[in-house]
C-alpha positions in Angstrom: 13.2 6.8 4.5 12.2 4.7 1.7 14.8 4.3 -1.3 14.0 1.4 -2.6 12.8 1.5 -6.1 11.0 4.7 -7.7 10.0 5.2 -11.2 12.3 8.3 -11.9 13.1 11.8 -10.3 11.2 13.4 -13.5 8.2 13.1 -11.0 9.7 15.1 -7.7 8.8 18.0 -6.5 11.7 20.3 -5.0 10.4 20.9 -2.4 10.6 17.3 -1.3 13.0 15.6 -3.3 14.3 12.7 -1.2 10.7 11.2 -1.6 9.7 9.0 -4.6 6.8 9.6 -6.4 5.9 6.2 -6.0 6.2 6.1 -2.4 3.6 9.5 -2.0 1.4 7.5 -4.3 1.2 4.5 -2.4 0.9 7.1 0.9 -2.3 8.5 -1.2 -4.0 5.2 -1.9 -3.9 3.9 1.5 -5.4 7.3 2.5 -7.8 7.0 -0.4 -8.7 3.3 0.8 -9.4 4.6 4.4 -11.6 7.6 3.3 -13.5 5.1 1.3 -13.7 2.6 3.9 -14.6 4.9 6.7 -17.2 7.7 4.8 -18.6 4.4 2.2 -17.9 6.8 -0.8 -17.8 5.6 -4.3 -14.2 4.8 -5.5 -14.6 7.3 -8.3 -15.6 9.9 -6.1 -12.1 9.7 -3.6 -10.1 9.9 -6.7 -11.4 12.7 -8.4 -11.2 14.2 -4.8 -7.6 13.1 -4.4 -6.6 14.0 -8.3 -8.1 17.2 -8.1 -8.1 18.8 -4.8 -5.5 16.9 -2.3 -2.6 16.3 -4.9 -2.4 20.1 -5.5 -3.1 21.6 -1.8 -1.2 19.1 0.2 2.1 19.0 0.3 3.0 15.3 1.5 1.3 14.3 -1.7 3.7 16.6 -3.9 5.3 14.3 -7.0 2.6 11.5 -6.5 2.5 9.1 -9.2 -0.9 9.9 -10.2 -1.2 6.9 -12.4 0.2 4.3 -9.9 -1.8 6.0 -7.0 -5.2 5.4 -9.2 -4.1 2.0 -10.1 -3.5 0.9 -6.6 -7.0 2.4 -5.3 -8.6 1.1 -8.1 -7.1 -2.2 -8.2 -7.6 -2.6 -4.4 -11.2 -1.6 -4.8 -12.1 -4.0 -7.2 -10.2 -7.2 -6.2 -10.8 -6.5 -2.6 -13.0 -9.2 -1.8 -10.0 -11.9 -3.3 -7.6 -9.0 -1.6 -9.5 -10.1 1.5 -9.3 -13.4 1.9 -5.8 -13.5 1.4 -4.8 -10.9 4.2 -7.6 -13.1 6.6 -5.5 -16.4 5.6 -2.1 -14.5 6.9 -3.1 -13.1 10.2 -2.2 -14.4 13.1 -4.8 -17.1 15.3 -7.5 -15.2 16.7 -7.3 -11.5 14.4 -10.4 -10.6 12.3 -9.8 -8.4 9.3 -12.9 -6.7 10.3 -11.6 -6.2 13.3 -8.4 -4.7 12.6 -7.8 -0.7 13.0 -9.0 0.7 9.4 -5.7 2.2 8.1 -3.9 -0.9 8.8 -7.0 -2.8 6.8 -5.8 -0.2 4.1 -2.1 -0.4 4.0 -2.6 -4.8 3.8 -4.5 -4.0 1.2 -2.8 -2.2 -0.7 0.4 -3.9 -0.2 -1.3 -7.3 -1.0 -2.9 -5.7 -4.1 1.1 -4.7 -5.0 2.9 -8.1 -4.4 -0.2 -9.8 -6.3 -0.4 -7.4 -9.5 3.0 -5.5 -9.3 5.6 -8.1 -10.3 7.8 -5.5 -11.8 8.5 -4.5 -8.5 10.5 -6.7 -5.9 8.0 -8.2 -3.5 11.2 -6.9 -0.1 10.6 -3.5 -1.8 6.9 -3.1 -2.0 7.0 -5.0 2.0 9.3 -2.3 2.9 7.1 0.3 1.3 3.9 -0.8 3.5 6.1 -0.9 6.8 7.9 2.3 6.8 3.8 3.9 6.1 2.7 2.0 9.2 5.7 3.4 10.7 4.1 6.5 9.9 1.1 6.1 11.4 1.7 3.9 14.3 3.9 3.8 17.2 3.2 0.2 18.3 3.3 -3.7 16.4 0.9 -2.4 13.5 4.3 -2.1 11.6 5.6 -5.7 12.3 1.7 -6.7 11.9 2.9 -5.2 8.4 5.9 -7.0 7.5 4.5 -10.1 8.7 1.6 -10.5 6.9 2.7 -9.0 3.9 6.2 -11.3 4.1 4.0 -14.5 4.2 2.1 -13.5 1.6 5.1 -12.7 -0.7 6.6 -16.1 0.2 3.6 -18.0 -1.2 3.0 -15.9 -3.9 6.5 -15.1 -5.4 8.5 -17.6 -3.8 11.5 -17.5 -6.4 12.3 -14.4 -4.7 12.7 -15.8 -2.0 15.0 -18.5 -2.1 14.6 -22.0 -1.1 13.3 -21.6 2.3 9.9 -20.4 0.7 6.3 -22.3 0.5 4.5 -22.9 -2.6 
């Protein structure tokens, strides 16, 4: 279970209170991200979808952070070319972005997108975010594909939370 930082229990719903709102809305834009990437919708057609329809009939999205969750989809959206690049510069020898299963495209992206524009959150937080919703929706490496990528690009990005051993 994720625990790691949430912006308040004002935000819970009781029926699900050990999940952050933060944590549903990150769950949201990665599903948001894949809908957009399979169907080619327009980014403000997936959120008025997920804002209006999916945040109040589904339960797993229950509490969302519906600010966060549009900032994240939007953000990723619009810097995903940049977004990209930087995920294709962390993979391992041989992997294409392209190539890559499209929710795992959508949770690097979205976790990039965090440890680039999110500073107020800890870069091990947001990674452990992005792993435990791999976790979710694969049983194999895709979640240490996860904390891989997403751990490199924390250590060039932010290294002073990272101690010494990090790369500028």
């Amino acid at each position: 279970m994720m625990t790691s930082e949430n912006d308040g229990a004002g935000g819970r719903e009781p029926s699900a209170p050990s999940v952050p709102s933060r944590t549903r809305a990150r769950l949201a834009a990665v599903q948001a991200l894949y809908q957009m990437d399979l169907t080619q919708r327009d980014l403000s057609q997936v959120l008025s979808e997920f804002i209006a329809h999916r945040f109040n009939s589904s339960e797993i999205y229950a509490g969302a952070d519906r600010g966060f969750f549009r900032d994240l989809a939007s953000g990723v959206a619009h810097a995903q070319a940049g977004i990209d690049s930087e995920i294709a510069g962390h993979l391992a020898e041989g992997w294409r972005l392209a190539r890559i299963d499209s929710i795992l495209r959508a949770i690097l992206r979205s976790g990039v997108y965090e440890l680039l524009e999110k500073r107020d959150v800890p870069a091990r937080a947001i990674i452990n975010e992005y792993v435990e919703i791999a976790r979710d929706f694969f049983g194999g490496d895709e979640p240490g594909v996860v904390n891989g990528v997403l751990d490199r690009v924390a250590r060039k990005k932010r290294p002073g939370e990272f101690g010494r051993k990090s790369q500028k």
